[in-house]
C-alpha positions in Angstrom: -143.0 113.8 151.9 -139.4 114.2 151.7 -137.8 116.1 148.5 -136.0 114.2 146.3 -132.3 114.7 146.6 -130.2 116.8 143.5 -130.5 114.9 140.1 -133.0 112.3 141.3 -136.2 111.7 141.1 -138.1 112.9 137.8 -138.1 116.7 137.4 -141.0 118.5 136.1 -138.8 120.6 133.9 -135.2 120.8 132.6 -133.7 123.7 131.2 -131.1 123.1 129.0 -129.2 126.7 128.9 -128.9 129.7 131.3 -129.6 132.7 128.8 -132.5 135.1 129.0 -134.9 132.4 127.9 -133.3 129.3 129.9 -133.2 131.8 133.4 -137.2 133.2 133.0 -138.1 129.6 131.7 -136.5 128.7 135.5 -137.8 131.1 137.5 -141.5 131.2 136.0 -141.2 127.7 136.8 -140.2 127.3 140.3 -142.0 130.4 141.1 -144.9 128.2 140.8 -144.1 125.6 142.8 -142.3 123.1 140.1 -139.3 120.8 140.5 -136.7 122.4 138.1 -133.0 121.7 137.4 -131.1 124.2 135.1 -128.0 122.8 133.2 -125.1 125.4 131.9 -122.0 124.8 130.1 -120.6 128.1 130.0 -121.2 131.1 131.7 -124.6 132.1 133.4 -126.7 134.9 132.2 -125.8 133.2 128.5 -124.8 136.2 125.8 -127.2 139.0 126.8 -125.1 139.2 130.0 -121.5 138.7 129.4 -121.5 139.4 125.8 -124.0 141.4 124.1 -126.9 143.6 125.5 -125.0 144.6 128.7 -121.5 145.6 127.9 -122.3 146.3 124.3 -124.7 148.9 125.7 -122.1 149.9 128.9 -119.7 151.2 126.5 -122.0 152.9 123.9 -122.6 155.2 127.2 -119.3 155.8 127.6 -118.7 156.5 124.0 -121.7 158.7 123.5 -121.0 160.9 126.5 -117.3 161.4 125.1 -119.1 162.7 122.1 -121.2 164.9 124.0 -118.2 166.7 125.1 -116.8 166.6 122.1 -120.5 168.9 120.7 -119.8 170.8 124.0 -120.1 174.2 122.4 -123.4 172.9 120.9 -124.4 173.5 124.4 -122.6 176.7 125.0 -119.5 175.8 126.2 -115.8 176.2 125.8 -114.4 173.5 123.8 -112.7 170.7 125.5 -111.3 167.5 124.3 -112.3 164.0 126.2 -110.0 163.4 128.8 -110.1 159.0 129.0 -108.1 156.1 128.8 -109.2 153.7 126.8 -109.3 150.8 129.1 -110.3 152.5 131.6 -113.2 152.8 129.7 -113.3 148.8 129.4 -112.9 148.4 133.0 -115.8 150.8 133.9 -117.6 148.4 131.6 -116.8 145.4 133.2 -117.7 146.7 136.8 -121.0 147.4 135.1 -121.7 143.9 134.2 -120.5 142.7 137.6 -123.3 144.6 139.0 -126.1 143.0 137.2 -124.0 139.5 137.2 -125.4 138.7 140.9 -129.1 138.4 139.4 -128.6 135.8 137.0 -126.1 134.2 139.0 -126.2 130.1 140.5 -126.3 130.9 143.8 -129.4 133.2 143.5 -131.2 130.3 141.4 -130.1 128.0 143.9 -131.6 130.6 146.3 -135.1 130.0 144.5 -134.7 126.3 144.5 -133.7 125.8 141.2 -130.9 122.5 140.8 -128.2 124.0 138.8 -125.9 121.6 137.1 -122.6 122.8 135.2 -121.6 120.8 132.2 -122.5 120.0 128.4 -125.9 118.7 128.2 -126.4 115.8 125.9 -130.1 114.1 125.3 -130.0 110.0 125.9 -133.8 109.7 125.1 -136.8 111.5 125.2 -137.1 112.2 128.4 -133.4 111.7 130.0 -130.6 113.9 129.3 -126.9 113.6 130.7 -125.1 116.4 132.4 -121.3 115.0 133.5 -121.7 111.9 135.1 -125.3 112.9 136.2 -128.8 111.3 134.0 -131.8 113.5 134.2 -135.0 113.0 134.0 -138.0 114.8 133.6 -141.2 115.2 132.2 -140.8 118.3 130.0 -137.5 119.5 128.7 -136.9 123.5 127.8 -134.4 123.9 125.5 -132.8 127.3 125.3 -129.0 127.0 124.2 -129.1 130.5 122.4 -126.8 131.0 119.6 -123.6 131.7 118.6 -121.5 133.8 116.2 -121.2 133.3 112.4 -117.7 132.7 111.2 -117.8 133.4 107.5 -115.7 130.7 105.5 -112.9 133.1 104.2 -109.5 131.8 103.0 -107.0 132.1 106.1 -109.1 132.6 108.8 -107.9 129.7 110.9 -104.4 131.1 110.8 -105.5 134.8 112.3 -106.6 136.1 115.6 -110.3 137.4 115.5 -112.3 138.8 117.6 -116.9 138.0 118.1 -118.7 139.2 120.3 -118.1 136.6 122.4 -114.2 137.5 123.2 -113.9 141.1 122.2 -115.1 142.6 125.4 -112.6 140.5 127.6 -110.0 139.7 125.3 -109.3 143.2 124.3 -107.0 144.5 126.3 -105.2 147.3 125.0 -106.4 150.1 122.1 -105.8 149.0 118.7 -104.8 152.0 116.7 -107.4 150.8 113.5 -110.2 148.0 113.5 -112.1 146.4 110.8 -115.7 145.6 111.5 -117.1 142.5 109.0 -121.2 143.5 108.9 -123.0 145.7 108.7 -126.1 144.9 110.8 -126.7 146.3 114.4 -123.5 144.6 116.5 -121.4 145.9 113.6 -123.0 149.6 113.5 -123.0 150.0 117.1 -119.8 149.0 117.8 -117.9 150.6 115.2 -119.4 153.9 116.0 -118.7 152.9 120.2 -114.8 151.9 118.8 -114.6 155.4 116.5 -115.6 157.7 119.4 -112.7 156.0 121.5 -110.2 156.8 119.3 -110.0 153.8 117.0 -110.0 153.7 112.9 -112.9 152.1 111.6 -113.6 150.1 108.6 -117.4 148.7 108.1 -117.0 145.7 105.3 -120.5 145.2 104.5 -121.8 142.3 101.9 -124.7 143.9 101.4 -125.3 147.0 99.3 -127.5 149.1 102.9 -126.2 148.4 106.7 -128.4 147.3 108.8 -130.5 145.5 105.5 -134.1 145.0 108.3 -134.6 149.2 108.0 -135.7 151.1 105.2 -133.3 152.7 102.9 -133.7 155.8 104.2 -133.0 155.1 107.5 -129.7 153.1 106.7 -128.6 156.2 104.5 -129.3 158.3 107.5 -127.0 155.8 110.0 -124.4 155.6 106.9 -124.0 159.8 107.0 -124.1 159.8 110.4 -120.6 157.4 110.7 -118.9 159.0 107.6 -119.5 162.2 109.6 -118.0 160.9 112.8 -115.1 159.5 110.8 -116.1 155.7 110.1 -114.8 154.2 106.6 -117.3 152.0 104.8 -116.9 149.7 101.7 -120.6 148.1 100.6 -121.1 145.2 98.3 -117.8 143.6 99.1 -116.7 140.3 99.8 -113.4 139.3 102.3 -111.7 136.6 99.7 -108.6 136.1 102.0 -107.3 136.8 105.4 -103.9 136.8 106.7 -101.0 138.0 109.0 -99.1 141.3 107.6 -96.3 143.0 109.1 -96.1 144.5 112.1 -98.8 142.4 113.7 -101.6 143.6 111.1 -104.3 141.7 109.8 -104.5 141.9 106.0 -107.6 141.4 104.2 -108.4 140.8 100.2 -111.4 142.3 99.4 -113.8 140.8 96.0 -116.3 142.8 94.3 -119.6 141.7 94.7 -120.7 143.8 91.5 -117.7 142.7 89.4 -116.6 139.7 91.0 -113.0 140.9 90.8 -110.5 141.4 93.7 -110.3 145.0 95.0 -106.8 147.1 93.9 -106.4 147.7 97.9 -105.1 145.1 100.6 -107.0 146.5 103.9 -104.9 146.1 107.1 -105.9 146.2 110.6 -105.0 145.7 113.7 -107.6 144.1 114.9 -111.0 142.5 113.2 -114.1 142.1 114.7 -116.6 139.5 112.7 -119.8 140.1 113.5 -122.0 138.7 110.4 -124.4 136.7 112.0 -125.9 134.1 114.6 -125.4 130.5 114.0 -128.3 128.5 117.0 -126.4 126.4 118.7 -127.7 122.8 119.0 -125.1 120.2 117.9 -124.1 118.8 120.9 -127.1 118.1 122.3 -127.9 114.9 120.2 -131.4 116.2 119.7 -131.7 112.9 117.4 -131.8 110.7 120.1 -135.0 112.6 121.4 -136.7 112.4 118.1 -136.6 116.4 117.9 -136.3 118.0 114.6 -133.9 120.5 113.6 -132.9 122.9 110.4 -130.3 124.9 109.7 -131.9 127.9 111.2 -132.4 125.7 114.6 -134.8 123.7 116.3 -138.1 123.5 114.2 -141.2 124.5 117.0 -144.9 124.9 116.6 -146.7 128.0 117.2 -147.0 126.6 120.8 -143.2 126.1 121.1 -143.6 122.8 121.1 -140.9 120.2 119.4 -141.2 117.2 117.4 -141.4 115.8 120.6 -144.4 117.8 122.4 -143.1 117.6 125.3 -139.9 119.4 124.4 -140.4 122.8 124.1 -137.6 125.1 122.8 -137.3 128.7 123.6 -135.1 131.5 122.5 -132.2 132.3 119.7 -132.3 128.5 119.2 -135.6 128.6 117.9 -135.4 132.2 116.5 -137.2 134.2 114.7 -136.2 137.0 116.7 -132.8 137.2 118.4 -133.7 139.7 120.9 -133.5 139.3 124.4 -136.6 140.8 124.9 -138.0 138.4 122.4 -136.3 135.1 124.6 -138.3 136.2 127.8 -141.0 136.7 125.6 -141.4 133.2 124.8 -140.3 132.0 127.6 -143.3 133.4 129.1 -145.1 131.6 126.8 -142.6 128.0 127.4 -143.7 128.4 131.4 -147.7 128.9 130.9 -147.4 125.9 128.5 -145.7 123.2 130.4 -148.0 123.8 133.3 -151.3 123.9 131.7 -152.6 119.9 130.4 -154.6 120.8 127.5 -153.4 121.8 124.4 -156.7 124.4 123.7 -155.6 126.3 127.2 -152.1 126.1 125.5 -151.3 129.5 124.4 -149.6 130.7 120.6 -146.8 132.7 120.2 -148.1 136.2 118.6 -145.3 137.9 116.2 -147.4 140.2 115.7 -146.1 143.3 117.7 -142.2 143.0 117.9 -140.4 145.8 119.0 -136.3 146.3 118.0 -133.6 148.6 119.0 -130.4 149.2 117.4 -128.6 151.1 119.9 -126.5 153.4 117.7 -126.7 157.8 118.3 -129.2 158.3 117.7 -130.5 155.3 118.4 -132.8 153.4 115.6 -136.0 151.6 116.7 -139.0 149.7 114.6 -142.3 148.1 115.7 -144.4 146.2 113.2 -143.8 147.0 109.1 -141.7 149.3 107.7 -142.5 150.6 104.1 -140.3 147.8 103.0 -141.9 145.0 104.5 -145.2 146.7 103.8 -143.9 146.3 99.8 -143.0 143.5 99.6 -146.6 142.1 101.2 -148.4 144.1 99.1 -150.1 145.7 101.7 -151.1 149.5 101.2 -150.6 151.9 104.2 -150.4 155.9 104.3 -147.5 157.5 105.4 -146.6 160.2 108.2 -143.3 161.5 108.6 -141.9 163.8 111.8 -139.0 165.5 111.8 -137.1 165.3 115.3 -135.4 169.2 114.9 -139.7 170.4 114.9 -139.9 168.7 118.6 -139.1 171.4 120.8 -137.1 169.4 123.2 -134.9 167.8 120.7 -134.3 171.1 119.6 -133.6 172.9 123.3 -131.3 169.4 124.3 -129.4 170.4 121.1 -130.2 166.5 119.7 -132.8 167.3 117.0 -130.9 164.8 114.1 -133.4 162.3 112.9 -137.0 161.7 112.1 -140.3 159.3 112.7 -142.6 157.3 110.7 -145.1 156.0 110.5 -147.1 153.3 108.6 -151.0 153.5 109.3 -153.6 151.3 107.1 -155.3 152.5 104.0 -158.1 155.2 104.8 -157.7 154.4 108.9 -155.8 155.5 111.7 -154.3 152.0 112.8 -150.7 151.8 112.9 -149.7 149.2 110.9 -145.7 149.9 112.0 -143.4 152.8 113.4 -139.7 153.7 112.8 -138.3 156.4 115.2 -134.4 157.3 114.5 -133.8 159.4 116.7 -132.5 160.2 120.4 -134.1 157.8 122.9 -135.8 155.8 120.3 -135.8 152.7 122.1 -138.1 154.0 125.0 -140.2 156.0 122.9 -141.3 153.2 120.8 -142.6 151.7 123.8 -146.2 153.9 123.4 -146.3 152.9 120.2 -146.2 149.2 120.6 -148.6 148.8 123.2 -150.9 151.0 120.8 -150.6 148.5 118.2 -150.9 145.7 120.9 -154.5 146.8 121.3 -155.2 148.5 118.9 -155.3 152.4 119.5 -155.4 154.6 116.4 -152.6 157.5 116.0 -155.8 159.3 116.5 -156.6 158.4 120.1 -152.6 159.3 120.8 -152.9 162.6 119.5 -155.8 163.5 121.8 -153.9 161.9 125.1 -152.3 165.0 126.7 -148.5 164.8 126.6 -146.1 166.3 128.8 -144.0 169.7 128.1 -141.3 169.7 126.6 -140.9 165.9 126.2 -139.2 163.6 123.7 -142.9 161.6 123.9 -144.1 164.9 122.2 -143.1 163.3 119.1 -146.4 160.9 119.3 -148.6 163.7 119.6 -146.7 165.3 116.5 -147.1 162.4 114.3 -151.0 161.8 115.8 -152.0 165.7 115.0 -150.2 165.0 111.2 -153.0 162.3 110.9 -155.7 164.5 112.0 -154.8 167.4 109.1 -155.0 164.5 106.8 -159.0 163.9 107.7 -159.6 167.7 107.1 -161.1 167.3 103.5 -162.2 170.6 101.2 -165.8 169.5 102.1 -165.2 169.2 105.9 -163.1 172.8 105.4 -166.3 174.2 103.7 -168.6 172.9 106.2 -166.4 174.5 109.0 -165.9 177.4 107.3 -170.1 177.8 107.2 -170.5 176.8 110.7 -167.6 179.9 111.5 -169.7 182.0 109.6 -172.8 181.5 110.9 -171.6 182.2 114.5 -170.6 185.4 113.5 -174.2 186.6 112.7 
């Protein structure tokens, strides 16, 4: 039986977006034999790729290693200043991302036999959706349109040049001597300490009265020190009440009070800002009312299946939140592919929030699995405490990056982990042990007593595992041991 040709026939998917979530969604898909076509109006590989995980995370490695030789008698050596150009720096950047471009590229979902169709998707019913002049139709949709940055509603902010996430990696193109980051939370940490290291000024306006307002206060005090020390301004509790054009091609800013409610004595000027407050999901154009899907304001409303209003719309992804991770998107995408192809709902499987790992890729970084002591508060939920101190981990100490600390939440009386925070060099890969732990359900106990390399970073887990151990050692079980040590002698 002959195929049917692109855009006819009925599809047994469509994938409305070609982020994370939209791409796996695809491939899962076709990968097991389904007719799939994959609709993009923008760039493929959707934010993670051209404008958040990869060259967010391509500079920070170019930043961090100027810092490094910045430290470099920390290490013994003579001290030498960074030799760089700044967009050099960009360009190195941008070659990165052109190598990992080709895998999330059309012609290699082509390759796969994925339909790809370039254009602004827009639903016509329930099961027909118009890309161009081409009508699609399918039996289950997949919508996974991401989001897109917050533009806080300030006075004048129409009449400036900004920069997001979205346009600051390629629309920078020459070092501004001073920058003004607007947020606090981990786009705005990471790249003002990235921007600092390069050379720039740096402001952090932050509404709130902690950065990154997810971690616990102690961690955000320890990030705050850490960018004072490195040379990183930051104003807390303030509101931007007006933007505008100063002289000289600066961007002036009036700043309110939160506490008072009166405008700050100082005008801050820039020459550049970067807004990066927030995610807004991104579902407007697709006329989602004409497929009887319902939304909110924090996106398309899904059941713990990922199912729509309509059940055979799933949506997938930042569009759906709760999570805007990347990790998260192919996560439930995962979940989007085993669902479509199975026909009963009971074989359906849920989406488990229970073990969600996070990274903010600051130095050092900062990562969290499961509760924090905040979280754990405001549940009500009681937990014992262990807390590791990076500089007692020999090869944080010997690799002259022993800043930061670990900790760990672990149920009343027990030894499951209820949630871990590491800040601290490599904390994003070290967490890893940690989650699957919690995945099924290994006790800081049974890490302690699996032998761990020497020296190694993942030395930590043993550290905080042997903490919970001296915690079981009771005065009667000290007694009993002491008797036992006595009697051998005799």
């Amino acid at each position: 039986m002959t195929a049917p040709a692109k855009g006819e026939g009925i599809y047994n998917v469509v994938v409305i977006g070609a982020g994370t979530a939209g791409l796996v969604t695809a491939a899962g898909t076709v990968g097991l034999g389904g007719r799939v076509a994959l609709i993009e109006r923008n760039k493929m590989g959707g934010d993670c790729l051209n404008f958040g995980c990869v060259p967010s995370k391509a500079l920070i490695s170019s930043a961090r290693l100027i810092n490094r030789i910045r430290r470099a008698e920390e290490w013994g050596l003579r001290k030498i200043e960074p030799q760089f150009e700044f967009n050099e720096i960009f360009a190195r950047m941008r070659a990165r991302r052109a190598k990992i471009a080709p895998n999330d590229s059309q012609e290699r979902f082509e390759s796969l036999g994925v339909d790809v169709f370039r254009g602004e998707a827009k639903f016509l019913s329930p099961y027909t959706v118009q890309v161009g002049n081409e009508v699609l139709r399918a039996k289950h949709f997949a919508i996974a349109t991401g989001s897109r940055p917050t533009v806080p509603k300030i006075a004048g902010i129409e009449t400036i040049k900004f920069f997001t996430n979205e346009t600051i990696f390629d629309e920078l193109n020459a070092k501004p001597e001073t920058l003004i980051v607007l947020g606090g939370g981990p786009i705005g940490c990471e790249l003002a300490q990235t921007f600092r290291r390069l050379g720039v000024r740096v402001t952090i306006i932050q509404r709130r009265n902690q950065l990154l307002p997810k971690e616990d206060p102690d961690v955000a005090r320890f990030l705050e020190s850490r960018l004072i020390s490195e040379g990183v301004r930051i104003i807390k509790d303030a509101d931007v009440h007006s933007v505008a054009n100063g002289d000289a091609g600066k961007i002036a800013l009036e700043l309110l009070d939160r506490q008072s409610g009166h405008l700050a004595e100082l005008t801050f000027f820039a020459n550049a800002l970067l807004v990066a407050t927030g995610r807004t999901p991104n579902f407007r154009s697709l006329d989602l009312k004409s497929a009887g899907v319902e939304v909110s304001e924090r996106g398309v409303r899904v059941n713990e299946y990922l199912q729509t209003s309509q059940p055979h719309i799933y949506a997938v992804g930042d569009v759906i939140g709760p999570f805007l991770f990347t990790h998260m998107a192919d996560a439930q995408a995962r979940v989007v592919v085993r669902n479509i192809l199975v026909p009963f709902q009971f074989l359906r499987q849920k989406m488990d929030y229970s073990v969600v790992p996070w990274c903010t890729y600051v130095d050092p970084e900062i990562a969290t699995v499961g509760l924090n002591e905040t979280a754990a508060k405001q549940q009500n939920i009681e937990y014992d405490l262990i807390v590791q101190r990076l500089d007692e981990v020999d090869r944080a100490v010997v690799e002259s990056e022993s800043a930061g600390f670990a900790k760990v939440l672990l149920a009343k009386g027990s030894d499951r982990i209820l949630g871990v925070t590491l800040v601290c060099d490599h904390a994003g890969d070290l967490l890893t042990e940690f989650a699957l732990a919690m995945r099924y359900r290994i006790g800081i106990g049974a890490i302690a007593s699996t032998i761990h390399p020497y020296p190694t970073f993942a030395e930590l887990a043993r550290k905080l595992g042997d903490k919970y151990n001296k915690t079981r050692l009771t005065p009667t079980a000290r007694k009993i041991f002491a008797w036992l040590y006595r009697h051998r002698l005799h």
